[in-house]
N, C-alpha and C positions, 0 to 999 in steps of 0.2 A: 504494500500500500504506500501512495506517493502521499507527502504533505509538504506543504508551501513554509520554506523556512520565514520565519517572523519579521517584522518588520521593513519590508521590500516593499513597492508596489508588486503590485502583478506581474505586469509585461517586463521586471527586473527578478522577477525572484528565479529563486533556484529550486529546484525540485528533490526531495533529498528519501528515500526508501526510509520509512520508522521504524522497519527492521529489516537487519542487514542481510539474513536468509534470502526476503522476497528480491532482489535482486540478482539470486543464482549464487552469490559467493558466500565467503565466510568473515570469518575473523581479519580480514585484508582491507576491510574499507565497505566504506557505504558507496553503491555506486550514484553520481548523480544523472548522467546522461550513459550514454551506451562507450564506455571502455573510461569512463570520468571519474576515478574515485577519491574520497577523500582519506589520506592516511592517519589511521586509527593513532589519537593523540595529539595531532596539531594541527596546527593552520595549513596544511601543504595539500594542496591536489595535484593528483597526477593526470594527464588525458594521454592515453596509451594507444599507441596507435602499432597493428601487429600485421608483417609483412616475412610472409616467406617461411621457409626451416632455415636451421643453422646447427654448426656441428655443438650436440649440446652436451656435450665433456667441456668444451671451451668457453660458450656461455654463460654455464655455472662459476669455472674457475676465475674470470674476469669480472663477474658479476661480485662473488666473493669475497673478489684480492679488492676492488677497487672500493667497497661496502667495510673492509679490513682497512685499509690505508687511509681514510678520512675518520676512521673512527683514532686511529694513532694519530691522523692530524691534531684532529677534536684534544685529544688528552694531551697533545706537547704545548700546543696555542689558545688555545682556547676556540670559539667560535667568533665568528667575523667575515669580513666579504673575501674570498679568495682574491690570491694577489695578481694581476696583473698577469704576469709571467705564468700562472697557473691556468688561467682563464681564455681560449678554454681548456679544461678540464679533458685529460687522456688518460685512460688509464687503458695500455694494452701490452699482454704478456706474450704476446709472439707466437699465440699458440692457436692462429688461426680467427679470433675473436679480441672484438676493445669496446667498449666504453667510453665515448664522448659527452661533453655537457659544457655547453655556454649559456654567456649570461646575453639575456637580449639588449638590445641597445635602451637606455637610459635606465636599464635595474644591474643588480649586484648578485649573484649568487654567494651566500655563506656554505661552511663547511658543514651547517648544521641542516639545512636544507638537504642540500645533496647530500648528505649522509642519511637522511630520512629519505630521501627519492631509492636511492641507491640498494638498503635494506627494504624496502615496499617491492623493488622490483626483482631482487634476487628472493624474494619469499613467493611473490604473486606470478611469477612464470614457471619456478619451479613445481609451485599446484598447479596451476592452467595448461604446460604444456611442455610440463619435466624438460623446461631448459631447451628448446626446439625451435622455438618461437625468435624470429630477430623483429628489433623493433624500432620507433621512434617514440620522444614521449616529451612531454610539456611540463614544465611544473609548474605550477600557479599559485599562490601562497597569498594568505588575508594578511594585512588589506591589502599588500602591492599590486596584484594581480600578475600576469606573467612576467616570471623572472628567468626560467630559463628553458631551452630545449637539448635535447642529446638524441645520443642513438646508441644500442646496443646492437652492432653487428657482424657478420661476419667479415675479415679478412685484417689486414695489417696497417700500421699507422706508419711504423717506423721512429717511434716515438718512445723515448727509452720509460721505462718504469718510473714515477715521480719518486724523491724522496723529502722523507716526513722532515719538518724543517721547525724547528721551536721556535720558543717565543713569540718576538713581535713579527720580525721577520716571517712566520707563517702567515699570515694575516693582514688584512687593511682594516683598524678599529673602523667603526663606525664615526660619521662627524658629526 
């Protein structure tokens, strides 16, 4: 069953399932529109857009490592807008499959976002499509609205393995 989240007009609101079952999935998010969900605890939506197969040993592993490397970000620097030099965002182990994600022009992707995008979708493909599935995806986050898009796909960047970098240096504070 759909209900009109509070305080919108109409022709602005968002239409959100009151229980997470009726939209087919589980514990992953409430979906709002078809492949739109929101991740279970924050402000971040994802709009998942699914194209093709892909070798899914690789998938996972990239999914993983890159879901692992922002959470070591997260713990040397804290959270904050990715820096410059990081953005966008590669994470590819050579192993046939990478992980991209930039910020759209005039928003900032944090490590805190993408580390919530990043775990949403190495949890939410591995049920939908045991890791098979290559993809495109949005994140969307209240209030900014889009802040960035990626892709999890097959083939290679060339793009060495980031590494985890403390402090301030990891990070651009907020101003």
């Amino acid at each position: 069953m759909l209900k009109q989240e509070q305080g919108l007009p109409r022709n602005q609101a968002r239409f959100v399932h009151s229980n997470a079952d009726d939209d087919g999935g589980d514990a992953d998010g409430d979906e709002y529109l078809p492949n739109t969900f929101l991740i279970p605890g924050t402000n971040t939506t994802i709009v998942l857009n699914t194209e093709g197969r892909g070798p899914p040993s690789a998938i996972k592993a990239v999914l993983n490592g890159s879901y692992a490397f922002v959470q070591s970000q997260l713990l040397a620097s804290g959270d904050g807008q990715l820096p410059q030099n990081v953005d966008p965002f590669y994470y590819d182990l050579n192993n046939g499959a990478f992980v991209m994600c930039q910020s759209v022009p005039g928003q900032h992707l944090t490590w805190g976002i993408l580390g919530a995008a990043l775990g949403w979708l190495y949890h939410h493909l591995g049920e939908q499509s045991a890791y098979k599935t290559l993809s495109t995806f949005h994140i969307w986050d209240a209030p900014w609205g889009l802040i960035a898009n990626g892709q999890a796909r097959s083939g290679y960047t060339g793009k060495p393995i980031p590494k985890v970098v403390a402090g301030p240096d990891g990070v651009t504070h907020y101003s």
